[in-house]
C-alpha positions, -999 to 999 in steps of 0.1 A, spaced: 59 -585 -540 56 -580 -502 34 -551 -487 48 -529 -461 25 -544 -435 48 -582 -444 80 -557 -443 69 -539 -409 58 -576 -394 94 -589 -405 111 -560 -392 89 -558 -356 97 -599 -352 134 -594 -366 143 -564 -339 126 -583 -309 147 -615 -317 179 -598 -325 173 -576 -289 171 -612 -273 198 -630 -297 223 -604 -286 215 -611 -249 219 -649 -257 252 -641 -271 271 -649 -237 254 -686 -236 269 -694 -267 307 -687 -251 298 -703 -226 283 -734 -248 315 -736 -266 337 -735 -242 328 -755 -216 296 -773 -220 298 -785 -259 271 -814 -259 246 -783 -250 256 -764 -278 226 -776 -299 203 -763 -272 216 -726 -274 221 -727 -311 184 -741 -316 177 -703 -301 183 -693 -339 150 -710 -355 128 -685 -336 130 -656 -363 116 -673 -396 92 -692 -370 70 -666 -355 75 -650 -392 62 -677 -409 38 -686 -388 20 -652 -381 24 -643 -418 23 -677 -438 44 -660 -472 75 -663 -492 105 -652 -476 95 -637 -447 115 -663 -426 151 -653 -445 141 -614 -445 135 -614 -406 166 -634 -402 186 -611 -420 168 -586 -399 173 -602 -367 213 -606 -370 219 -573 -379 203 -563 -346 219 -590 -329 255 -577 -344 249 -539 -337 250 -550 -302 275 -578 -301 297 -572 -330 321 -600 -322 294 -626 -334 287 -607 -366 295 -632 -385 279 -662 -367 248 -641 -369 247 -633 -409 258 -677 -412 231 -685 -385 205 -659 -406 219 -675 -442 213 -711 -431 184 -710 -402 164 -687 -430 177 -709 -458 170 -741 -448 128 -725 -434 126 -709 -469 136 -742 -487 114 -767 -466 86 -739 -473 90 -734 -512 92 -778 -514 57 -775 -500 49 -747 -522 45 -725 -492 11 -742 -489 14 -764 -458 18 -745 -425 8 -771 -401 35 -783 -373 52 -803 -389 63 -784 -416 77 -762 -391 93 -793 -368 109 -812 -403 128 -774 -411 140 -774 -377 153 -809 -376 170 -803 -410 187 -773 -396 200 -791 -362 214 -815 -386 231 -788 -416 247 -774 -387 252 -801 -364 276 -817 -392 304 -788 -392 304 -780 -361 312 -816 -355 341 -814 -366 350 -778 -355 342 -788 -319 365 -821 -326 335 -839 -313 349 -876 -323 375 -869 -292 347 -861 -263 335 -890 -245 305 -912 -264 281 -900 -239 290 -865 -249 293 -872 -284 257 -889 -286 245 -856 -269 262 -832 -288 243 -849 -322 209 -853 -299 208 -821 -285 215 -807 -322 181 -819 -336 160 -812 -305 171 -780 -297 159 -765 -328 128 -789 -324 123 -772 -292 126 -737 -300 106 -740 -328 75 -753 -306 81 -721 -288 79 -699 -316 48 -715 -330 30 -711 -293 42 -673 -300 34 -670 -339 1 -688 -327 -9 -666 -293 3 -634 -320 -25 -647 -347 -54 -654 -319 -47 -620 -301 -52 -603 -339 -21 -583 -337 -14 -594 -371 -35 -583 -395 -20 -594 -429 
């Protein structure tokens, strides 16, 4: 069972994300319509949630329960990407909660953190392949496209450990 200090943490990470996912929202339109090889890049945005949430609070399911938090945020301000914000929640939170419960929610160490991420670039990497038509872009597009999918989550995800880390160090958490 989670206390209400887990909830509030979720909740206080989840509303912060969502405030800046919504403000993101326009990069992803732009992403997908005209510069497709950086998709990955603006995507990767996603993996900060269950990030600072895991790291700060090291527990079961706090990555999922501050996605879930974090899109319904994002939609109540850009309700056209409701439901790329629940899938992005479902599957972002998903694959952090699986990676976490493999390792028994015992190791928290960077790596963890950077093998979740680099799962997720790939889960959603694959479909969007195909819904972006990828296999008809150029091969120097195409080869970015797949590159930019796994290190764009990569690279947000070292972002949200420096912030899960400088959140720990400055004691704001107290879990």
């Amino acid at each position: 069972m989670l206390s209400t200090r887990v909830l509030l943490t979720c909740a206080a990470v989840g509303v912060a994300t969502g405030l800046v996912s919504a403000g993101w929202a326009g990069l992803h339109f732009v992403a997908a319509t005209g510069a497709i090889p950086l998709y990955g890049l603006v995507l990767g945005f996603h993996v900060l949630p269950g990030v600072i949430a895991q790291q700060v609070l090291r527990a079961p399911w706090v990555a999922l329960i501050t996605h879930a938090i974090s899109a319904l945020i994002g939609l109540a301000f850009v309700p056209a990407m409701a439901g790329r914000y629940l899938l992005a929640a479902a599957v972002f939170g998903g694959v952090q909660e699986g990676v976490s419960a493999l390792t028994r929610y015992r190791h928290w160490e960077p790596w963890r953190f950077l093998l979740s991420s680099a799962v997720t670039g790939v889960v959603i990497a694959v479909p969007l392949w195909f819904a972006f038509d990828v296999a008809g872009l150029p091969a120097w597009s195409a080869t970015g496209f797949g590159v930019l999918f796994v290190i764009g989550p990569v690279a947000w995800t070292v972002v949200g450990l420096a912030i899960g880390n400088a959140l720990r160090r400055a004691g704001v958490i107290r879990v």
